[in-house]
C-alpha positions in Angstrom: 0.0 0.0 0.0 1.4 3.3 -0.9 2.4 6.5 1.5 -0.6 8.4 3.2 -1.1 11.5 0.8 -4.3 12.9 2.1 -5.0 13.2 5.7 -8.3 14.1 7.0 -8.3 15.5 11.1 -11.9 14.2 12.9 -13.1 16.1 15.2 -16.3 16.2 17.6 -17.4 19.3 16.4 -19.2 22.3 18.4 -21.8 24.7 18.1 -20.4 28.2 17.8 -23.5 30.6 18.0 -25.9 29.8 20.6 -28.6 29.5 17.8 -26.8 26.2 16.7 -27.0 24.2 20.1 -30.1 22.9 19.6 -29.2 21.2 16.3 -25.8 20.2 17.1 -27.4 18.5 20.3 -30.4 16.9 18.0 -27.7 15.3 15.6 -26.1 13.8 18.9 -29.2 12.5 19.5 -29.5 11.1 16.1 -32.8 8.6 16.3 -33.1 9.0 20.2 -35.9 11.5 21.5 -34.2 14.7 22.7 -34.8 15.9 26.2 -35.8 19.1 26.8 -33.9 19.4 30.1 -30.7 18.5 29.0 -30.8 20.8 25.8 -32.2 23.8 28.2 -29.4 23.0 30.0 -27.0 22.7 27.2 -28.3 26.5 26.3 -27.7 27.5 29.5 -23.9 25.8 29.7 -23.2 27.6 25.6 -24.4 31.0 27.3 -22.2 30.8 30.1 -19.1 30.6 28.0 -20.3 33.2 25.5 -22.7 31.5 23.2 -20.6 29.6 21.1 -17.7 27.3 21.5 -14.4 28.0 20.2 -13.8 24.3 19.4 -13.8 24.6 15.4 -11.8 27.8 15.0 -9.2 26.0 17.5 -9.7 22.5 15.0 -9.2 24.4 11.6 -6.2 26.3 12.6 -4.5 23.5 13.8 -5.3 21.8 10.9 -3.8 25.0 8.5 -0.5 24.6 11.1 -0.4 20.9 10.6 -0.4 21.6 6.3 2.1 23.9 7.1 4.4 21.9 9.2 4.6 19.1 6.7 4.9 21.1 4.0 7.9 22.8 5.5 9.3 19.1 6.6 8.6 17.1 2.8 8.1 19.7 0.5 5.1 21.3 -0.9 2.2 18.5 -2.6 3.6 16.2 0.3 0.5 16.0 2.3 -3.0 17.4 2.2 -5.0 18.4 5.6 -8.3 18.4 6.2 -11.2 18.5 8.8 -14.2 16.8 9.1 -16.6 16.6 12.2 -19.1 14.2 13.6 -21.9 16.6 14.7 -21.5 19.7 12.6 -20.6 20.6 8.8 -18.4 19.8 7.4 -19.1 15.9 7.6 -17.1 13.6 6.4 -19.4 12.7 3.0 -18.8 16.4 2.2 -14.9 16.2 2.6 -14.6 12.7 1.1 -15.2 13.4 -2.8 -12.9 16.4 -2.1 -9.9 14.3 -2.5 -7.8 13.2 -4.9 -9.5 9.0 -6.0 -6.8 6.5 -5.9 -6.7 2.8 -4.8 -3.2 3.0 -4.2 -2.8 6.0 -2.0 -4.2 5.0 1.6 -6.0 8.8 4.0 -4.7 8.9 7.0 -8.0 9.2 9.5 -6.2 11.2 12.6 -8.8 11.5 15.6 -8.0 14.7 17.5 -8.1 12.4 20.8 -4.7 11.2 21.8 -5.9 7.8 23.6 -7.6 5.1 21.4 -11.5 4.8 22.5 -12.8 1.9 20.3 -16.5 4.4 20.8 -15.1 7.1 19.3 -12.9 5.3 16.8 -16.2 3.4 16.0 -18.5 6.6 15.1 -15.1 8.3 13.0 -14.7 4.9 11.2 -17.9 4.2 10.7 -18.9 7.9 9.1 -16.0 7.6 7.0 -16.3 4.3 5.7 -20.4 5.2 4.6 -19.0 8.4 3.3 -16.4 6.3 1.5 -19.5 3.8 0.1 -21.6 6.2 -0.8 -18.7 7.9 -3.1 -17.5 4.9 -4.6 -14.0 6.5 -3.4 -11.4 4.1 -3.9 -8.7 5.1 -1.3 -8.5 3.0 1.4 -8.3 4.4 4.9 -5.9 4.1 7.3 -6.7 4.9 10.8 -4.0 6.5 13.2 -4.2 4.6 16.7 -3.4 6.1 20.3 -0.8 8.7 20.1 -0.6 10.2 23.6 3.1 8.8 23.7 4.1 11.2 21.3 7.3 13.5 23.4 5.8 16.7 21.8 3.0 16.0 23.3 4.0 14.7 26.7 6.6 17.8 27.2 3.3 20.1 26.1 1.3 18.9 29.4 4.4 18.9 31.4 5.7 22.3 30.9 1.8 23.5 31.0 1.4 21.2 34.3 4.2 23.1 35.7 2.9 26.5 35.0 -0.6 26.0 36.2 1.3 25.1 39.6 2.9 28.0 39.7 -0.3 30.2 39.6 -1.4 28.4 42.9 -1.2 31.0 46.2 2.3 30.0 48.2 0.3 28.2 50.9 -1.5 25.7 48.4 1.7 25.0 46.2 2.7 22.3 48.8 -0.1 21.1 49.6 -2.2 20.4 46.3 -3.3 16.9 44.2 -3.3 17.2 40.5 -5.9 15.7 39.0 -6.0 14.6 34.9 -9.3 14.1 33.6 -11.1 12.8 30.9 -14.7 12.7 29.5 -16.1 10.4 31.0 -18.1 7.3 29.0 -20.7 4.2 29.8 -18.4 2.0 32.1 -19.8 -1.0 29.8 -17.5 0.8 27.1 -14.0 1.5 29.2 -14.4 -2.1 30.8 -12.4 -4.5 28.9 -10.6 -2.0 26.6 -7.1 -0.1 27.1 -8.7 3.5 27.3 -8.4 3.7 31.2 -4.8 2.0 31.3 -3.8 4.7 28.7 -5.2 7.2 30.6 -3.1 6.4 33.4 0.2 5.7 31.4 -0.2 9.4 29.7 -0.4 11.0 33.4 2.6 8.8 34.7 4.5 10.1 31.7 3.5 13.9 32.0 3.9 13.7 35.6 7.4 12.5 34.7 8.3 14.8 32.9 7.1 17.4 34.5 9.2 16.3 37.8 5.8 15.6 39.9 6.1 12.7 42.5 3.6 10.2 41.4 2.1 10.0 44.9 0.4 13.7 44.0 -1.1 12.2 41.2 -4.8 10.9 40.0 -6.6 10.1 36.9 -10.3 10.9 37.5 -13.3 10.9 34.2 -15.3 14.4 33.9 -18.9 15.6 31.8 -20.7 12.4 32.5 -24.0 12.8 30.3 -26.9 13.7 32.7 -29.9 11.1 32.6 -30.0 7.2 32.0 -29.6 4.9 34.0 -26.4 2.6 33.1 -23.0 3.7 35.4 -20.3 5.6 33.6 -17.0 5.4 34.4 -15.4 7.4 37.5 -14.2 8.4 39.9 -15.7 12.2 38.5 -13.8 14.9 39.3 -16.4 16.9 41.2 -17.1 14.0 44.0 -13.3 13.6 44.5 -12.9 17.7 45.5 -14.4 16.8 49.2 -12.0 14.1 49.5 -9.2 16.5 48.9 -9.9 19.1 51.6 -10.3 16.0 54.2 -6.7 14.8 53.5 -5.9 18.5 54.6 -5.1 19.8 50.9 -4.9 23.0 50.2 -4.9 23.4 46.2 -6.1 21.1 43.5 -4.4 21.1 39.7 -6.3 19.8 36.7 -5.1 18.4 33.8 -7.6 17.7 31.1 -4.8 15.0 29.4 -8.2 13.7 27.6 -8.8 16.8 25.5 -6.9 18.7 22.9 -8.4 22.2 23.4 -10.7 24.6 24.7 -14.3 24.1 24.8 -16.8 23.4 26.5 -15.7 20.5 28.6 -13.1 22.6 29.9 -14.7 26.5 29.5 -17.7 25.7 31.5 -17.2 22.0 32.9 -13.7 22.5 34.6 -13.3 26.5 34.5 -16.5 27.2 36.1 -18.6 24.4 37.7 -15.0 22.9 39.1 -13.7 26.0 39.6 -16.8 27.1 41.8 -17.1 23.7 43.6 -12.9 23.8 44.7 -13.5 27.3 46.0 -16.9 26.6 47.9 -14.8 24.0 49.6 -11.7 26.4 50.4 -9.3 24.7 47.7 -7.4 26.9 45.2 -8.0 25.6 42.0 -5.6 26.2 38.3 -6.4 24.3 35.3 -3.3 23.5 32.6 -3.5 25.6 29.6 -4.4 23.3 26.7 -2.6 22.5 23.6 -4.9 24.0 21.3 -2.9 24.6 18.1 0.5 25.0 20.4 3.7 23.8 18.0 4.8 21.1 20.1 0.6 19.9 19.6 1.5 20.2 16.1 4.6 19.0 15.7 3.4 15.4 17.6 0.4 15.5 14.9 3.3 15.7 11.9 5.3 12.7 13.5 2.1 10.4 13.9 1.7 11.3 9.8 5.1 10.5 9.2 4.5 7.3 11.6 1.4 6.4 9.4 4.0 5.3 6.3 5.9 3.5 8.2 3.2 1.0 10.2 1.1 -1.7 8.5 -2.6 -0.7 8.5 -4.7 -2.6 10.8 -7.9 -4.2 9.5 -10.5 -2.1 8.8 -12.8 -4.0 10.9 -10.4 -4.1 14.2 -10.2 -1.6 16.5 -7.5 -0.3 18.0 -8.1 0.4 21.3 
């Protein structure tokens, strides 16, 4: 199989006026019935950060740096970037036919997650692969798998680790837990898969790197989806704050290792509701900065591409993680 030419960035996608929540939420939705509480709530979370997310803008520029960074490294006509999102335009069937048809020349599908979820891998694969039927396109796909090994990335959340610990008041500095999170899913779709040991593994290596002792560490899940009645997988960040000021801690420091950049996850979930809850309970709070479209983010994107000629696809059916 030849060398990746096109590669296409999948995103989650956002609403970025507050006049597209409510169809960005009914395409989550999909078949289910919507909820009128959760969307009013939904509203209500978009408002709170402004009305719209800045979760595309963040996507598209680091896809334009990405084009530029391998152009720079290969030459121009090396690579071609793209985006395509789940929940908003542009999908994948309207980025698909947009590139070049050829049997031989495999697209790199890149989810903008660093740690393989076989969920999300599942909904990317599976809107590419109908977008790919539905085109007759030829190309075969080649998915990227976890990548939050990559040392671009790793030195990214330590030096932004280290910073965040820094803006922590003198008494707290000593005295403070960091905490990585990630979204949180069903626990019938983390059991049995690698997604929680990679977790893990990512904030051992960050914490590493950064020069924390691994005793101040803890991986904890964030943005469970309200309703339902099935467990999702925990310990949630918000129920382990209480904990924290009864070990005497003075400071807490998140990490959102499970995200790439701001929205709202981190906007309203971590810088406000978290926020709020650690100083109800007398704990200093500082969030990392996240990558967004940072150049060590970008560089580790450019080496998984250049990783992608050099691996055997997996099957198409499998997987990988």
């Amino acid at each position: 199989m030849g060398r990746v030419s096109d590669v296409v960035l999948l995103a989650h996608g956002a609403a970025t006026r507050q006049e597209e929540v409510e169809p960005y939420y009914r395409h989550i939705r999909g078949d289910l019935p919507t909820d009128p509480v959760v969307l009013s709530n939904l509203e209500a979370h978009y408002r709170a950060i402004g009305g719209g997310s800045p979760f595309n803008k963040i996507t598209e520029e680091t896809a334009q740096r990405l084009q530029e960074e391998l152009t720079r490294r290969h030459g121009a006509g090396s690579y071609r970037v793209h985006h395509a999102y789940r929940h908003v335009p542009p999908f994948a069937e309207e980025v698909l036919p947009r590139l070049a048809g050829s049997a031989e020349v495999p697209i790199l599908a890149l989810p903008m997650a660093p740690h393989a979820s076989r969920f999300l891998e599942h909904g990317y694969r599976g809107a590419l692969e109908a977008a790919r039927s539905a085109s007759s396109h030829p190309n075969p796909i080649r998915f990227a798998g976890a990548w939050f090994r990559e040392p671009d990335l790793v030195r990214f959340w330590a030096r932004s680790l280290r910073r965040a610990r820094e803006r922590l008041p003198p008494e707290a500095k000593g005295r403070s837990r960091v905490l990585f999170s990630a979204h949180s899913l069903p626990q019938r779709m983390v059991t049995g898969t690698p997604y929680a040991a990679q977790l893990e593994e990512g904030a051992r290596a960050i914490a590493a790197e950064a020069g924390i002792d691994p005793s101040e560490v803890e991986v904890c899940w964030q943005s469970a989806s309200p309703g339902g009645t099935e467990p999702w997988a925990g310990p949630d960040l918000l129920e382990m704050l209480p904990g924290l000021v009864s070990c005497g801690l003075r400071g807490v420091v998140v990490v959102p290792h499970g995200f790439l950049c701001d929205h709202l996850e981190v906007l309203y979930d971590l810088d406000l509701r978290a926020r709020q809850a650690a100083t109800d309970l007398g704990l200093s709070f500082a969030r990392a900065e996240m990558p967004n479209s940072d150049p060590l983010l970008v560089s580790a994107l450019a080496h998984v591409v250049e990783r992608s000629d050099e691996a055997p696809e997996a099957s198409p059916h499998r997987p990988s993680g």
